[in-house]
FIBADREN-904441 format. One record per residue (C-alpha): x, y, z. Coordinates in pm, whole numbers, padded with zeros to 5 digits, always signed. Layout:
<nodes>
XYZ
...
</nodes>
This chain:
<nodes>
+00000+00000+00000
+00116+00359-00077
+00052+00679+00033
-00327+00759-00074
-00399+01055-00310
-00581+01232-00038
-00235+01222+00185
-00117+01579+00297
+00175+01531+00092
-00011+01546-00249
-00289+01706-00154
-00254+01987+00117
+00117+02112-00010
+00296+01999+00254
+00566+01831+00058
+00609+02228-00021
+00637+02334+00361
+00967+02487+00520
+00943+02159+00774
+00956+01880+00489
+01208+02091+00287
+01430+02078+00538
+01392+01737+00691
+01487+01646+00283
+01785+01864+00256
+01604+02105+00035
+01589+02477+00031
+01278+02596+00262
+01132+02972+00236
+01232+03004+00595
+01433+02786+00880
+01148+02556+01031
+01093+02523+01389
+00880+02331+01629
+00915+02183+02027
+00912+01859+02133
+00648+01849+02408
+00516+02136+02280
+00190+01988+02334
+00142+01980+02674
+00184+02115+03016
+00324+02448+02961
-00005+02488+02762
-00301+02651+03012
-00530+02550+02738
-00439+02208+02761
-00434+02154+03150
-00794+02287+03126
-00890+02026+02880
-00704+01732+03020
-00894+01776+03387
-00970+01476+03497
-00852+01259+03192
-00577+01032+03243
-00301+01053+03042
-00367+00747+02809
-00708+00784+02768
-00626+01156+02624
-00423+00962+02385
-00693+00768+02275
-01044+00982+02249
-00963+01129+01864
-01174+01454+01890
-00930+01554+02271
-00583+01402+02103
-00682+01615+01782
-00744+01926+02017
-00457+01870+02211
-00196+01848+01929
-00304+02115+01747
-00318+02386+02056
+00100+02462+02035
-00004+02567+01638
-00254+02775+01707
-00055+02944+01986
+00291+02955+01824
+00273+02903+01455
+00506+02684+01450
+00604+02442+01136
+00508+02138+01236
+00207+01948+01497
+00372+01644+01666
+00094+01375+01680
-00013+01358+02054
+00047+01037+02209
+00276+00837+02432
+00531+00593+02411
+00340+00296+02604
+00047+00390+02320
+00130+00055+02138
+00110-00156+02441
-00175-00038+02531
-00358-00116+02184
-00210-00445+02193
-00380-00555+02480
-00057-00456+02784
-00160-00402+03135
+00014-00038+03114
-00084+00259+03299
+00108+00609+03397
+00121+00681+03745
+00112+01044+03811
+00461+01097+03956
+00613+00785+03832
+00536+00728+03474
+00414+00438+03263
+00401+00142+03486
+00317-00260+03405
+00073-00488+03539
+00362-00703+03493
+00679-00652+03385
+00852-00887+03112
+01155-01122+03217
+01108-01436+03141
+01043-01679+02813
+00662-01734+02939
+00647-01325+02981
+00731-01322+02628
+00543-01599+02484
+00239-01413+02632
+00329-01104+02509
+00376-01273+02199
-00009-01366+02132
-00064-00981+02179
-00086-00739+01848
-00213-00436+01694
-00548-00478+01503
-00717-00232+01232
-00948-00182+01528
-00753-00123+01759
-00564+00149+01539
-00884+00278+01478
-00885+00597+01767
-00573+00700+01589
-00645+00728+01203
-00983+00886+01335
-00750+01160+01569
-00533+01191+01264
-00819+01282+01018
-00906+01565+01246
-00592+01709+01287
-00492+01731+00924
-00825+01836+00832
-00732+02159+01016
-00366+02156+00992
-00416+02259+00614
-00030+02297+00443
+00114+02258+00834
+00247+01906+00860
+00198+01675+01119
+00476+01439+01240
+00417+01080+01339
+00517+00996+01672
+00613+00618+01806
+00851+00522+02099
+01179+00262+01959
+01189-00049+02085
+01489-00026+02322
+01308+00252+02530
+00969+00021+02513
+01167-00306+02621
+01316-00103+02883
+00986+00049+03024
+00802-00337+03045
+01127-00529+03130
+01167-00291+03436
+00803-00276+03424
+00825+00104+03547
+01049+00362+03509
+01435+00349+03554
+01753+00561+03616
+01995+00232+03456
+01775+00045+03274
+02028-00230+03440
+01721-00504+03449
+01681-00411+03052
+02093-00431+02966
+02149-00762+03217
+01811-00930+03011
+01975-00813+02685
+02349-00955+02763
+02266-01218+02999
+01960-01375+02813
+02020-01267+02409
+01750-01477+02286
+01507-01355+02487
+01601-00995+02408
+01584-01055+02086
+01267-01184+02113
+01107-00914+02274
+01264-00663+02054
+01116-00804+01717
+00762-00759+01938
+00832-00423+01968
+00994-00373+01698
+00634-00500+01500
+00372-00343+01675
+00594+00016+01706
+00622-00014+01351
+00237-00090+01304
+00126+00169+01514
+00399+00418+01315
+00283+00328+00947
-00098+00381+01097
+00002+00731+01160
+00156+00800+00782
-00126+00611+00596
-00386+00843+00801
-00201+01171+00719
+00127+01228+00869
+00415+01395+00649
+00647+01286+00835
+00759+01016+01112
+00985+01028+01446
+01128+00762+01636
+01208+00847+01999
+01420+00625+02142
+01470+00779+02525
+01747+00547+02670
+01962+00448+02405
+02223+00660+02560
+02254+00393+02822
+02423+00190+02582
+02770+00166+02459
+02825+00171+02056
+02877-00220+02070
+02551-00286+02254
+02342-00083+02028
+02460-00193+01714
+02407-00576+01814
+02125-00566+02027
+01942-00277+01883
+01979-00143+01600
+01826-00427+01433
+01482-00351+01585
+01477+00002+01488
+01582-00061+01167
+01283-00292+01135
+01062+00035+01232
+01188+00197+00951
+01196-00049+00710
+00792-00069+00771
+00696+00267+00669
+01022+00296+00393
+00794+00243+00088
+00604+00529+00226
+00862+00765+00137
+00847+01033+00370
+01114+01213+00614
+01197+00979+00871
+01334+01104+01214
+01554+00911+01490
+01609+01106+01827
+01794+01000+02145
+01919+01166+02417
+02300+01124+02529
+02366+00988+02217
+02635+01141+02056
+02851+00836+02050
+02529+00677+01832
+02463+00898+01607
+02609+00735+01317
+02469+00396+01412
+02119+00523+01479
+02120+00703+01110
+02243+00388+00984
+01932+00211+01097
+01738+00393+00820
+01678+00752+00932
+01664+01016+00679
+01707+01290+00925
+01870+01296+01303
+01715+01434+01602
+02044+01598+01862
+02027+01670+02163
+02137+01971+02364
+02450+01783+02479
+02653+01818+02102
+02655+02154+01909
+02498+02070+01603
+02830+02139+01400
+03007+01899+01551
+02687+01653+01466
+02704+01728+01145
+03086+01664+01128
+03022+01327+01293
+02739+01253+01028
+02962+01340+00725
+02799+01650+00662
+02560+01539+00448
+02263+01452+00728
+01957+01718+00795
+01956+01812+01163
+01660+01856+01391
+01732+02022+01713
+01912+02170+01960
+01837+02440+02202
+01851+02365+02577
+01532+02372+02766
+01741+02507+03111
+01719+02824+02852
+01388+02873+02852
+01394+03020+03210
+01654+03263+03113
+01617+03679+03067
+01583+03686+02709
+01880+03807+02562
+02025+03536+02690
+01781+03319+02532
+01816+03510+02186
+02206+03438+02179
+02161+03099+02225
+01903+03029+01955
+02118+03220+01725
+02395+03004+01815
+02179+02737+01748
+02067+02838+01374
+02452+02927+01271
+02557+02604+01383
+02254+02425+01210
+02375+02565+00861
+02659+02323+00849
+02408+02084+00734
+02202+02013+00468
+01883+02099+00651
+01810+02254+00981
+01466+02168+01179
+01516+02400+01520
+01372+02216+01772
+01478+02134+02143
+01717+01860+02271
+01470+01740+02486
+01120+01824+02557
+00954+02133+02706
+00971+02177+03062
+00603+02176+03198
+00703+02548+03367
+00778+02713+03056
+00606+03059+03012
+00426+02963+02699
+00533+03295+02566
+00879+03236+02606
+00825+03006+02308
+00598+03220+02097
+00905+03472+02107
+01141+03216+01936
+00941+03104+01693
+00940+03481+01595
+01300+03522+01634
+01385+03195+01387
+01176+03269+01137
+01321+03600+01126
+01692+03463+01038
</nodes>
């Protein structure tokens, strides 16, 4: 299956758009930006519509995800919507016992350690009905979106193994790494689970209207280069290789993951996501120079006076023209005590560079 006629890419221009010009390497009409998280708790409007909602059924009533994503455009006009969802969204539509625990974070009914975890886990998949909240959140949003793209959003399977082999959240991830040296099989195992139902719920998202796709993988800076080339760069690459015939941008972000970088492009990524740790340059150097860049202002900035904050975004942009493409974006996401203002002001400020 291909890309339908009515996509956003054909149809709505967005293959035109500063955000998808970039992400390709191509000349855009002005340097893109957008905010990880920007959806979310620095957002009044969204606090007001996510009382008392937990935080995966928000991901899964269409008409309050579609609301939810598109709030940072309407407030900041930025370049892109980032679908609204969560990384334990998969598991969840697959049948998990997941949950997030205010204060904690996505915790399991039971976490997964052993073969018979696995097998279980292994009866458990993604349906067309079960996809079915998302294609129907999707259709809103790019209804009103117009020639705005909006990017996919899935969790990579190291970060989801991580979450149900701990079965909450972790500092290490030292249950995840000892299962993944001590036990390889097994790993492996559990990886090509995730690695299927992340890609699934990914390739949902493009076929319904996303222009483009990200894969976050949170914790792969836990790993050294060895480690995540042989136990999981496989499983990503089989993300990407499920939505490759669907030819649009496709994103991999990390954090801590300079020493990656060139491994986690290598896994099929047509654009890297960096994190505030390494100046974009010296990305780019690592990359070949020949990579688009999303990122990489520090979110400790957003608290600063402002000229502070100008200098550093300015930083940011000079450094970002070493590559073929620049997406500004964070390194991480937006701190829920941003002053929502703060980044109305910077979208101003890049898109007058």
């Amino acid at each position: 299956m291909s890309i339908p006629s009515t996509h956003p890419l054909i149809s709505s221009e967005t293959a035109s758009s500063p955000l998808i010009r970039a992400l390709r390497g191509e000349t855009a009409s002005h340097i893109p930006v957008w905010f990880m998280r920007q959806a979310g708790r620095s957002l009044p409007e969204y606090l007001k519509v996510r009382e008392g909602v937990g935080m995966l059924d928000s991901c899964l009533r269409p008409e309050l995800t579609a609301e939810i994503t598109l709030q940072p455009v309407r407030r900041h006009g930025v370049d892109a919507a980032i679908f609204f969802s969560d990384i334990v969204i998969p598991l969840r539509l697959a049948g998990v016992d997941v949950d997030i625990k205010p204060s904690v974070g996505p915790v399991l009914g039971s976490p997964v350690r052993t073969s018979a975890d696995i097998e279980r886990l292994e009866s458990l998949s993604l349906s067309d009905e079960s996809l079915a909240p998302i294609r129907e959140a999707i259709a809103l949003i790019v209804a009103e979106l117009g020639g705005t793209p909006l990017i996919g959003f899935a969790g990579a399977p190291f970060t989801l193994a991580a979450y149900m082999v701990e079965g909450k959240p972790s500092r290490d991830h030292l249950g995840a790494r000892g299962l993944m040296l001590s036990h390889p099989d097994l790993w492996e195992r559990l990886m090509q689970w995730c690695a299927r139902v992340t890609g699934q719920f990914l390739r949902a998202q493009v076929l319904a209207g996303a222009s483009a796709a990200q894969l976050f993988d949170s914790w792969a800076g836990s790993l050294s280069l060895d480690a995540y080339k042989v136990h999981v760069a496989p499983a990503s690459a089989s993300v990407f290789e499920q939505i490759k015939d669907l030819e649009v941008p496709r994103i991999h972000f990390g954090t801590g993951t300079e020493h990656l970088l060139g491994a986690m492009r290598d896994t099929g990524a047509t654009a890297m996501g960096v994190d505030y740790r390494t100046p974009l340059d010296q990305a780019s150097a690592l990359l070949g120079g020949n990579v688009p860049l999303q990122g990489n202002l520090d979110p400790a900035y957003l608290t600063a006076p402002w000229p502070v904050i100008e200098a550093h975004v300015r930083d940011v942009v000079a450094r970002g023209r070493t590559a073929p493409g620049h997406v500004v974006n964070l390194g991480h996401g937006v701190p829920p005590t941003t002053d929502p203002t703060v980044l109305t002001r910077i979208v101003e400020l890049v898109h007058s560079l």
